[in-house]
Structure formats: C-alpha cells, structure tokens
C-alpha positions in Angstrom: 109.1 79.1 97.1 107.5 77.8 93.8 107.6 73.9 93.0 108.8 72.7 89.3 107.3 70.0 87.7 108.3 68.9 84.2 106.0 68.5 81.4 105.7 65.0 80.6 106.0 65.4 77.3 109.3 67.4 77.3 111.6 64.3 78.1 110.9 63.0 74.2 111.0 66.2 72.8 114.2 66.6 74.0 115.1 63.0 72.4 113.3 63.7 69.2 115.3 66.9 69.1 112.5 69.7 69.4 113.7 71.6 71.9 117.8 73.2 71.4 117.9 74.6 74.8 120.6 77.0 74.4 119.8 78.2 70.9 115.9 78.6 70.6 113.4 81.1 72.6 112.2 80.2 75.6 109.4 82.0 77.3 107.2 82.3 80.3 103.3 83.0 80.5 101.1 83.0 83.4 98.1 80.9 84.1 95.5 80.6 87.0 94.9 76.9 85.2 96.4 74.3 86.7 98.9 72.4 84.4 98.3 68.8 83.9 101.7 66.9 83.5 100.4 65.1 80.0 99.3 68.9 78.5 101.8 69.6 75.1 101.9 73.0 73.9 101.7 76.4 74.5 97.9 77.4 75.5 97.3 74.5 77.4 97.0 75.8 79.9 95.5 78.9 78.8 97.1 81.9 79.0 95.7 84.8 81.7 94.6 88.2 79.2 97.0 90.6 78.2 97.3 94.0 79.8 98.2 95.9 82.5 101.9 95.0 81.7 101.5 91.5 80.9 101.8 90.8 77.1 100.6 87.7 75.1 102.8 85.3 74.8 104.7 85.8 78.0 108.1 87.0 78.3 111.6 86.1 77.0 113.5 83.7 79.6 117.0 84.4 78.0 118.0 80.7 78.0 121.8 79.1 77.9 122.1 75.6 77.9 125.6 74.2 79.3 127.5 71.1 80.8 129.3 71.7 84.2 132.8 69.5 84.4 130.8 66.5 85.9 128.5 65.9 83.0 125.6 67.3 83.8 123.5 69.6 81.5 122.2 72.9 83.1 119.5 75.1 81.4 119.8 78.6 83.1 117.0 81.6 82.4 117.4 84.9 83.4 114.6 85.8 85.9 111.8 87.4 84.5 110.1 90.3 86.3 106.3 91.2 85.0 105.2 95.1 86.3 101.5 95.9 86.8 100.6 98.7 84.7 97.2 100.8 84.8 95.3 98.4 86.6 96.1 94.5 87.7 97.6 91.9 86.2 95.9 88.3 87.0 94.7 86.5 88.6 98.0 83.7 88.1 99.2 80.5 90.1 101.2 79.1 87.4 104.4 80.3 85.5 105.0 78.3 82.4 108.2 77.7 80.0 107.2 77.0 76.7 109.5 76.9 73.4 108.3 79.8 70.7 110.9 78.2 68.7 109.4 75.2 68.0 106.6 74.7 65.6 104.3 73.8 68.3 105.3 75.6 70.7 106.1 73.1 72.7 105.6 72.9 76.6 109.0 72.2 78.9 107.8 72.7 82.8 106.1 74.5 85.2 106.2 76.0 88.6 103.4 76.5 91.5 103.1 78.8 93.3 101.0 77.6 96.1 98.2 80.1 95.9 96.3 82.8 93.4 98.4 86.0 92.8 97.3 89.2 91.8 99.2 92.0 91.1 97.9 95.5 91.4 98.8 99.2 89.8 102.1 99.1 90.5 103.4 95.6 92.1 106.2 93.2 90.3 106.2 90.0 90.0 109.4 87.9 89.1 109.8 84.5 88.2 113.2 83.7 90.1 115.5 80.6 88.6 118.1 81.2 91.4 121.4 79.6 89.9 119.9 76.9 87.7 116.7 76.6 86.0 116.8 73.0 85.3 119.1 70.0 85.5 120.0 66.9 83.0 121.9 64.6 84.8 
C-alpha cells in the first residue's frame, strides 16, 4: 500500500486560491526522486523519461472535488493505470499530483511506494485512490 504525504506548499495554495480542485487538471507523473515536502512545482522532482507508454507530463487524474453532509471536503481521482509498451517503463518510486492548471504547475502530494518499480513489455501499473483521494476536514 502506498503512503501519501502532502506537499507542504499545497496548504497556502489552496488559501491563496491556486488550486480549484474540482475544476482544473490534475495529473500524475512518476519519479524515482524522492519528494521533499518543501519542493513547489511540477519537475521537482524530476520526471522519469517518456516512453514505452509513459508520456511527459503524466496522466489525467479526472479530479471532482465535493463536501459529504458532515463538512468535510473530499478530492476523488479516478485511478490511473500506465501500460508498458515496447520495452520498460522506469525505474519509479514515486507517483506525483501536480496542477497543469495552474501557472506553475503547482505540486499537491505524493505517494511512496516503498521500493523501485519497473515495469516491463507488457506490465501495468495503476495508481489506486480507493474511495477518496484526499480529505479537508
């Protein structure tokens, strides 16, 4: 199971109102570079190279941002699912979600992974949010 960690920097973009979490584009990339909780925008972390079914930039995470009947605001992405293609794709530890909507592209959070993954000719990968991606409360 991956861990989330939150970009420290995402808690006053969300106050400074950079991020609309149900309106803009949120996306994943990979990275075998481990985030740093004060890193800002998209990059940092690099990126792994395109190819092999991974594309720059990462992939659409199909965002909706709601509030349940107690209050509390729920981001939910739709799980992402990268396919190696004509040879591997990686090595990754790291999925990020970044905002392509924002001028900087701004960083939200993160997930480990625990160890290196590679995928070869073939394998998937998806990036699982279960029910909720992230909580507000």
């Amino acid at each position: 199971m991956a861990t989330y960690n939150k970009f420290n920097d995402f808690a006053e973009q969300v106050g400074l109102e950079v991020h609309n979490l149900n309106t803009d584009t949120l996306r994943l990339y990979l990275t075998n570079t481990a985030p740093v909780a004060t890193d800002t925008v998209f990059g940092t972390p690099a990126e792994i190279s395109a190819g092999n079914g991974y594309t720059a930039g990462g992939e659409d995470a199909t965002n909706v941002w709601s509030e349940n009947p107690a209050g509390t605001g729920e981001l939910v992405c739709t799980d992402v699912v990268w396919t190696a293609s004509g040879g591997t794709i990686g090595p990754f530890r790291y999925v990020v979600l970044y905002n392509n909507t924002s001028a900087s592209d701004n960083l939200d959070s993160w997930w480990d992974y625990g160890s290196s993954i590679t995928l070869a000719d073939g394998e998937t990968f998806t990036a699982d949010f279960a029910a909720t991606t992230l909580t507000i409360t």
